[in-house]
C-alpha positions as CSV (number, residue, x, y, z in Angstrom):
1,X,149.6,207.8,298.7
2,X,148.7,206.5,295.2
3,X,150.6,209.3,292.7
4,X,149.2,208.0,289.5
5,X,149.7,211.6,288.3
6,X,152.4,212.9,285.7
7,X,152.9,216.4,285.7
8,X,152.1,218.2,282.5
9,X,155.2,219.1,281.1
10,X,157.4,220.6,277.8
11,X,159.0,218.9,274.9
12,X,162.6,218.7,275.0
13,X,165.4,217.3,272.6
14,X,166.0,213.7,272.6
15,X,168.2,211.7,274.9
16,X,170.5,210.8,272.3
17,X,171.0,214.6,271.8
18,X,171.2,215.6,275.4
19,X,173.6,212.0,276.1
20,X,176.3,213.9,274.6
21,X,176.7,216.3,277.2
22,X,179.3,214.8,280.0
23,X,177.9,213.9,283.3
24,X,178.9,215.7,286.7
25,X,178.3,211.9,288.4
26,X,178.0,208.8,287.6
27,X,175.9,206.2,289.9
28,X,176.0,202.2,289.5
29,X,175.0,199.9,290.9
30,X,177.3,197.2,292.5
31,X,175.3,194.9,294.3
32,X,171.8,192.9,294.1
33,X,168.5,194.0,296.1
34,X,168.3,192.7,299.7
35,X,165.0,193.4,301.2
36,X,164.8,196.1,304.6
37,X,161.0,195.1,305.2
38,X,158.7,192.6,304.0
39,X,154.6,194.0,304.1
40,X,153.6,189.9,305.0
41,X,155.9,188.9,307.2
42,X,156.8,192.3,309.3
43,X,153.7,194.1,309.5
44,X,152.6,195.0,312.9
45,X,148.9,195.5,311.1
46,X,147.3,196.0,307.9
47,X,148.2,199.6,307.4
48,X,151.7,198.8,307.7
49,X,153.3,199.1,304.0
50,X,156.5,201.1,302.7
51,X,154.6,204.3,300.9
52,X,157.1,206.8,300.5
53,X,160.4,207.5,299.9
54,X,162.9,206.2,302.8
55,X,164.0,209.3,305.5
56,X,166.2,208.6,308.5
57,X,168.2,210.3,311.4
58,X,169.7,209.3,313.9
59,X,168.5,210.2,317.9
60,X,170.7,211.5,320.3
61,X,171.5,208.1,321.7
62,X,173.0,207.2,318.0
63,X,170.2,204.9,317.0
64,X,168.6,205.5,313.9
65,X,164.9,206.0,312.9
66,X,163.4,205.6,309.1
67,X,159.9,206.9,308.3
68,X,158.7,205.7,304.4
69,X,155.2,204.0,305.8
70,X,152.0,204.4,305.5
71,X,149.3,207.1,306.9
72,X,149.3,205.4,310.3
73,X,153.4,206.5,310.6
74,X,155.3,204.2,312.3
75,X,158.6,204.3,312.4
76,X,161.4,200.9,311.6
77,X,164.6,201.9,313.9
78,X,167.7,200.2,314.7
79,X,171.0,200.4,315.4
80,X,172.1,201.4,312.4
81,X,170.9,201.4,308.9
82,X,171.8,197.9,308.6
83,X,169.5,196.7,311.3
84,X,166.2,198.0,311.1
85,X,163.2,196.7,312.6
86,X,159.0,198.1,312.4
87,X,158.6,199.7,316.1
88,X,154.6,199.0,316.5
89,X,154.1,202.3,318.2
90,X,152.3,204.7,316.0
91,X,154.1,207.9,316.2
92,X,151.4,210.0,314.2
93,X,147.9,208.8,313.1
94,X,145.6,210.2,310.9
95,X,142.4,211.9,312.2
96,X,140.2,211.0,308.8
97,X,138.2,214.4,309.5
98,X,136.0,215.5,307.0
99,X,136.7,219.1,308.0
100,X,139.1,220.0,305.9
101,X,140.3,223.3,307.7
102,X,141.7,220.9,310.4
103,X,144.2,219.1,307.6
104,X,143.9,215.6,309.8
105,X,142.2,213.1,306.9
106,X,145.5,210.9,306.0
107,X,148.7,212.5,306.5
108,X,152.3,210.9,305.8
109,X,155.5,211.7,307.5
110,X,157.4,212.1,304.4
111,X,160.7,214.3,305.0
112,X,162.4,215.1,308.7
113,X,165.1,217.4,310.3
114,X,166.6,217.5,313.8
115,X,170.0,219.0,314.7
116,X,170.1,217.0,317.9
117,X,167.8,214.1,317.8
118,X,165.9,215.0,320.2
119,X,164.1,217.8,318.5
120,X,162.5,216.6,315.2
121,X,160.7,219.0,312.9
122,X,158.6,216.7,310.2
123,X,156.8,217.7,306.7
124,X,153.7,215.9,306.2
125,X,152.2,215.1,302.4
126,X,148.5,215.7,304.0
127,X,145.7,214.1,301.7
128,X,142.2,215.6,301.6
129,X,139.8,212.7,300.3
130,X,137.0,214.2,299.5
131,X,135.7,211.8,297.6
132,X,135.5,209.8,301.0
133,X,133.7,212.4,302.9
134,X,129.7,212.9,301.7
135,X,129.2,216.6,300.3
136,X,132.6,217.3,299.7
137,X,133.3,217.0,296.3
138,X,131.3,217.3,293.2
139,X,133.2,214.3,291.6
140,X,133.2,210.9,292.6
141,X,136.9,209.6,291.8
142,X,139.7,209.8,293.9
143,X,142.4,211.8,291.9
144,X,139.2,214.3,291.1
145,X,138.5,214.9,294.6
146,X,142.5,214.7,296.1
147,X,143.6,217.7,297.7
148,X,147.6,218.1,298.4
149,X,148.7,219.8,301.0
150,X,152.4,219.8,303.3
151,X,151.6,220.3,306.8
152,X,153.7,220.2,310.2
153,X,154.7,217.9,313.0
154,X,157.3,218.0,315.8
155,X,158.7,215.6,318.0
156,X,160.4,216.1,321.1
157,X,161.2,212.8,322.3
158,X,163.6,211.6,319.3
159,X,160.8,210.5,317.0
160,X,159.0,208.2,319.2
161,X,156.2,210.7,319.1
162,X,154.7,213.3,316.7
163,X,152.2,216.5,318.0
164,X,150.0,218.8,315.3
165,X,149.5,222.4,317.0
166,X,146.5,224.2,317.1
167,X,145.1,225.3,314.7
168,X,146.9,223.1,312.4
169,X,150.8,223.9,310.8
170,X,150.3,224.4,307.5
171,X,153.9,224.6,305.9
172,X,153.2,224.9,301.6
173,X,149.4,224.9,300.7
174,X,147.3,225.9,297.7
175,X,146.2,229.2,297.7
176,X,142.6,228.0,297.7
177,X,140.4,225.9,299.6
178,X,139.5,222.2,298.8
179,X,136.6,223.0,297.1
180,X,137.9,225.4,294.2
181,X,139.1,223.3,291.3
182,X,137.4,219.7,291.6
183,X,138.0,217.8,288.5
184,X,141.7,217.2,289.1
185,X,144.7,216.4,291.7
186,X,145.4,220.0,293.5
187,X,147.6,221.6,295.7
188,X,151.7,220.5,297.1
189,X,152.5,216.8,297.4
190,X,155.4,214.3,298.1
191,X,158.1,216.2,299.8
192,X,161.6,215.1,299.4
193,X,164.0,215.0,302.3
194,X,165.5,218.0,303.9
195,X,169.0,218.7,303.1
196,X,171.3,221.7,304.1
197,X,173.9,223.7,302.4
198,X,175.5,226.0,304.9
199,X,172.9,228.0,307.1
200,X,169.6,226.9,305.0
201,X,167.8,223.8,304.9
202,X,166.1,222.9,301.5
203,X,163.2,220.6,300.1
204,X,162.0,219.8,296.7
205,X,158.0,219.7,296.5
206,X,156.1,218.9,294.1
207,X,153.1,220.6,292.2
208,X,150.7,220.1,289.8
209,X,149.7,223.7,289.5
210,X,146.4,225.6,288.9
211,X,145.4,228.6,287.0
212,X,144.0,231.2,289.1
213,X,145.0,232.9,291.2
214,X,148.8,233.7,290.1
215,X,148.8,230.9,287.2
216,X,151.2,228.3,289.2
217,X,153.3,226.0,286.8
218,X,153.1,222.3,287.4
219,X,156.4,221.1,288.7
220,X,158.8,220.7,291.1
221,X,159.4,223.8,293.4
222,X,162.5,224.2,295.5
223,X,162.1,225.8,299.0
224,X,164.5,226.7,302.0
225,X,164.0,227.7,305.4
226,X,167.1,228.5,308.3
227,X,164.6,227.4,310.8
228,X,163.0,224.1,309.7
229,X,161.5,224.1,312.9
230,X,159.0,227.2,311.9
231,X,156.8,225.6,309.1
232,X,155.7,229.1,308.0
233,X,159.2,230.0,307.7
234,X,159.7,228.0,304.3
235,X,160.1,230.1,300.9
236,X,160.1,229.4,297.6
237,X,162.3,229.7,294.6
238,X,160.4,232.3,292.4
239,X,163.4,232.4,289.6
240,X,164.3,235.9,291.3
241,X,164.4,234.5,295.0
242,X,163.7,232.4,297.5
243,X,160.3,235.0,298.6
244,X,157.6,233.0,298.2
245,X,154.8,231.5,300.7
246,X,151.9,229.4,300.6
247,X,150.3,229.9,304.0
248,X,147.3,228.1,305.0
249,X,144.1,229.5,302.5
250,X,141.5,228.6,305.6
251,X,143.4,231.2,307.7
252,X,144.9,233.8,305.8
253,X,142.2,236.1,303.9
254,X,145.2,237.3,302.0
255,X,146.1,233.9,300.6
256,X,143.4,234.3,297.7
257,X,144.5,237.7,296.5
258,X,148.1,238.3,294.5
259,X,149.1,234.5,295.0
260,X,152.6,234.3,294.6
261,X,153.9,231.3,292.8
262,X,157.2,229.3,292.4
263,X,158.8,228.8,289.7
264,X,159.9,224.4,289.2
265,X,163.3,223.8,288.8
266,X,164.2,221.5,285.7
267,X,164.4,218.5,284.7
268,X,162.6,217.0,287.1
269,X,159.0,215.6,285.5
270,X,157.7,214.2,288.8
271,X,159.0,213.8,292.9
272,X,162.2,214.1,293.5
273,X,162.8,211.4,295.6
274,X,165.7,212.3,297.4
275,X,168.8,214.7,297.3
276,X,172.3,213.9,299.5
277,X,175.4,216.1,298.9
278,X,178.6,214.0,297.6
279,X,181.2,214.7,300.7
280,X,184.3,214.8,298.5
281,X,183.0,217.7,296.0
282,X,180.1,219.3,297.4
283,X,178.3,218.3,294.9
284,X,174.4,217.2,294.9
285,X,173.2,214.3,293.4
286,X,169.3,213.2,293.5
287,X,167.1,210.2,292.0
288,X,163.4,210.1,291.1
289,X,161.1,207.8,288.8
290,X,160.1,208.6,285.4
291,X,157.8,206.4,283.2
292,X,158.7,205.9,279.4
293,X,157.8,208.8,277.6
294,X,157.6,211.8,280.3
295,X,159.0,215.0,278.8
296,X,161.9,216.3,281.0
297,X,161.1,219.8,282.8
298,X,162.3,222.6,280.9
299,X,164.6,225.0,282.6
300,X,167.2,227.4,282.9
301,X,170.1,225.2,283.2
302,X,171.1,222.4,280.2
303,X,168.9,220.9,278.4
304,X,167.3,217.7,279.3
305,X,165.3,214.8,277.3
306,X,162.0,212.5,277.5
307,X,162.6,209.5,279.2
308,X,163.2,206.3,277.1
309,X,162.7,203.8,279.7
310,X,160.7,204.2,282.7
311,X,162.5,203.7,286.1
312,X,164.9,205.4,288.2
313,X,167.1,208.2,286.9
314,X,169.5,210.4,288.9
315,X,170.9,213.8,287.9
316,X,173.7,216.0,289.8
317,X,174.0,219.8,290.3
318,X,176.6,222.2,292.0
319,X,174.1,225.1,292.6
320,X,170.3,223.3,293.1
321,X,168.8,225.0,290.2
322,X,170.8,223.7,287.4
323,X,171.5,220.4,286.9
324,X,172.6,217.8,284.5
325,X,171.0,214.9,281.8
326,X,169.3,212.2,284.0
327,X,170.6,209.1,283.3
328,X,168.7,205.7,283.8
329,X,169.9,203.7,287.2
330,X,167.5,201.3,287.4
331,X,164.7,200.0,284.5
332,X,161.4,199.1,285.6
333,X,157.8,199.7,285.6
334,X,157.2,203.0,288.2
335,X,154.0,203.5,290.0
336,X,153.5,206.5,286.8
337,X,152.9,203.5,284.4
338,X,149.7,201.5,284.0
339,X,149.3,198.9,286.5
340,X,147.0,197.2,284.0
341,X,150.2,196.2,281.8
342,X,152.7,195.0,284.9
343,X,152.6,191.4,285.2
344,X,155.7,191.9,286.8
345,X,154.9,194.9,289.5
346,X,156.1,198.2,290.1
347,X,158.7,200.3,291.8
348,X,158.1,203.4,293.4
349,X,160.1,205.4,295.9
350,X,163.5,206.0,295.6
351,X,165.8,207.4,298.1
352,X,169.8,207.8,298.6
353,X,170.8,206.8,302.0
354,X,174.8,206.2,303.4
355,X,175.0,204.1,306.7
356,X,178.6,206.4,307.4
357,X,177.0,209.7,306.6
358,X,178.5,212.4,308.6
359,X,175.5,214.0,309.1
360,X,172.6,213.4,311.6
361,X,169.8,213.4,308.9
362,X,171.7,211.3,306.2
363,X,171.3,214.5,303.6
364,X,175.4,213.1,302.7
365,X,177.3,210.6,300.9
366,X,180.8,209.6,300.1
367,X,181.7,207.2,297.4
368,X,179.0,204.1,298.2
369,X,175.3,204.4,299.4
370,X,172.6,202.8,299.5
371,X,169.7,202.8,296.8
372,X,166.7,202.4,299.0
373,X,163.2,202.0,296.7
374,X,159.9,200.0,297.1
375,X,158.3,196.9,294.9
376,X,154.5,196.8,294.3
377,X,152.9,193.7,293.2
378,X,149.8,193.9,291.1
379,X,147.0,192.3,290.0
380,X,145.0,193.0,286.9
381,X,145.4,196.5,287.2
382,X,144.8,196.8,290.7
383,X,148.0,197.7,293.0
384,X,147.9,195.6,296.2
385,X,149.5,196.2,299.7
386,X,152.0,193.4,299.0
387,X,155.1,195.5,299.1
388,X,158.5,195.2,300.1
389,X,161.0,198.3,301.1
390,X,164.4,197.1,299.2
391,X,168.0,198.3,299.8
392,X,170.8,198.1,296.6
393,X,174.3,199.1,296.8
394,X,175.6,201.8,294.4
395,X,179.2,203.5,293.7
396,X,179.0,207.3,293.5
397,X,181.6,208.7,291.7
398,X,181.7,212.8,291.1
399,X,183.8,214.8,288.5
400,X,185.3,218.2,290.4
């Protein structure tokens, strides 16, 4: 799941400017990196590196399972978050299907709910590679030939196994087909974790956008469901509501015609990588990766800034629309830079996880977590499968 991508997005004042506002949270770090999993030494086979942000539950027996790997998902489980080993058992594999109407090329289990741990209702960032699959796509490249889109999976055995229906689940799609718009990255990528607040379940996707039909922004769209169970049930913040859909464009005739669209929720310039609600003030605090540069999203809460130094940032929000500055937590070269100029690697991934979260699916936090991100080695400009899934204590601390 290469995301070379930056969204396009608006100028904003400087961070200096924006600084002066006063944070709802502050996050820092208190300890050095230890590392979770190491792609050398605990692989079960070739396919197994960290390649998305870090999501975990825990089963009905209390154990816990984390899903942040690769297209062939398997799952590292444990105890608890502290002891976490790579289960060899692939729980969902990818198809590689040059049909796209099937959505089974190379799918990712990137976000997860289950209110029992038995039950566990997955998003999946599904990649359509054209470029891999002769007559499919007028372009050659990758990124020119990558359609996005966030399809379904359910377990019912506590994660150890993940079933597509059919026809396929098709939770936040494009409203067009694969073949409309070659040229450039298309469609809804890179979920970040499901989180409640009260009765509804929420999720940050990303989008680059596209201009007909409906003339979609390129952001980051926030969408709730009560049912997370339902993949069709999930709706979209519009700026007015949360009203609308993106069904599946190779089934609904109606998915062409008066596409709604969702309106991205500033500042965020690219994933968000996680969100957890701060148990002390109900507050929510997320993190995501910005290179040097990006342009904060504009929106219609405070102001935010461009980025002066690429790496991790987190921001805070009482309501999930507005939400403060971003603040730098951790400097380094993100998988947004260029490869070509980081002798030293990358980071990618972040996630927010606490090993004494009350909840089943880790969506809280009290005043320590754990910063959970992923190093990339390079070479030239090529980014390898040496990678190693890191963990870094950090000190929450939020204003009421």
């Amino acid at each position: 799941m290469r995301l070379r991508l930056v969204l396009a997005v608006l100028s904003l004042p400087a961070l200096a400017q924006a600084a002066a506002e006063p944070p709802l949270s502050s996050l820092t770090l208190v300890g050095p990196p230890a590392i979770v999993f190491k792609a050398g030494r605990d692989a079960c086979d070739g396919a197994d590196v960290p390649d998305a942000s870090a999501r975990a539950f825990r089963d009905a027996t209390g154990a816990v399972a984390l899903f942040g790997m690769h297209y062939r998902n398997r799952a590292l489980r444990g105890p608890d978050l502290d002891r976490l080993k790579l289960d060899c058992k692939v729980v969902l594999d990818s198809g590689e299907k040059a049909d796209p109407a099937l959505y089974d090329d190379r799918s990712w289990i990137t976000a997860t709910w289950t209110e029992d741990g038995t039950a566990i209702a997955a998003l999946v960032h599904h990649e359509y590679q054209a470029n891999e699959h002769p007559g499919r796509c007028t372009a050659k490249g990758y990124e020119a030939c990558w359609y996005n889109t966030i399809t379904a999976a359910a377990s019912t055995d506590g994660g150890r196994s993940f079933l597509r229906t059919t026809p396929p689940a098709v939770a936040m799609a494009a409203p067009f087909r694969q073949e409309v718009g070659q040229g450039r990255h298309r469609g809804f990528f890179n979920p970040s974790n499901v989180f409640a607040d009260g009765r509804f379940r929420y999720v940050f996707v990303s989008t680059t956008g596209w201009d007909r039909p409906g003339d979609q922004e390129a952001g980051v769209c926030l969408f709730r469901t009560a049912t997370p169970a339902d993949p069709a049930s999930w709706r979209a913040w519009t700026g007015i509501g949360f009203t609308a859909a993106f069904p599946d464009p190779y089934r609904t005739k109606a998915a062409a015609k008066g596409a709604e669209t969702c309106k991205p929720v500033a500042p965020f310039p690219t994933p968000v990588g996680a969100v957890v609600r701060h148990r002390g003030t109900g507050a929510f605090v997320a993190v995501f990766m910005a290179k040097k540069g990006d342009m904060a999203k504009k929106g219609d809460g405070p102001a935010g800034a461009n980025f002066p130094e690429s790496g991790f940032y987190w921001t805070s929000s009482r309501d999930l629309l507005s939400w403060d500055v971003p603040r730098l937590l951790v400097a380094g070269t993100t998988l947004y830079d260029d490869p070509c100029a980081a002798a030293g690697g990358l980071i990618a991934y972040p996630s927010l996880l606490d090993p004494r979260a009350e909840g089943r699916n880790f969506d809280d936090v009290g005043d320590t977590a754990i910063l959970t991100y992923v190093t990339l080695k390079t070479e030239g400009c090529t980014i390898t499968s040496d990678r190693d899934l890191l963990r870094r204590p950090v000190a929450i601390k939020v204003w009421p």
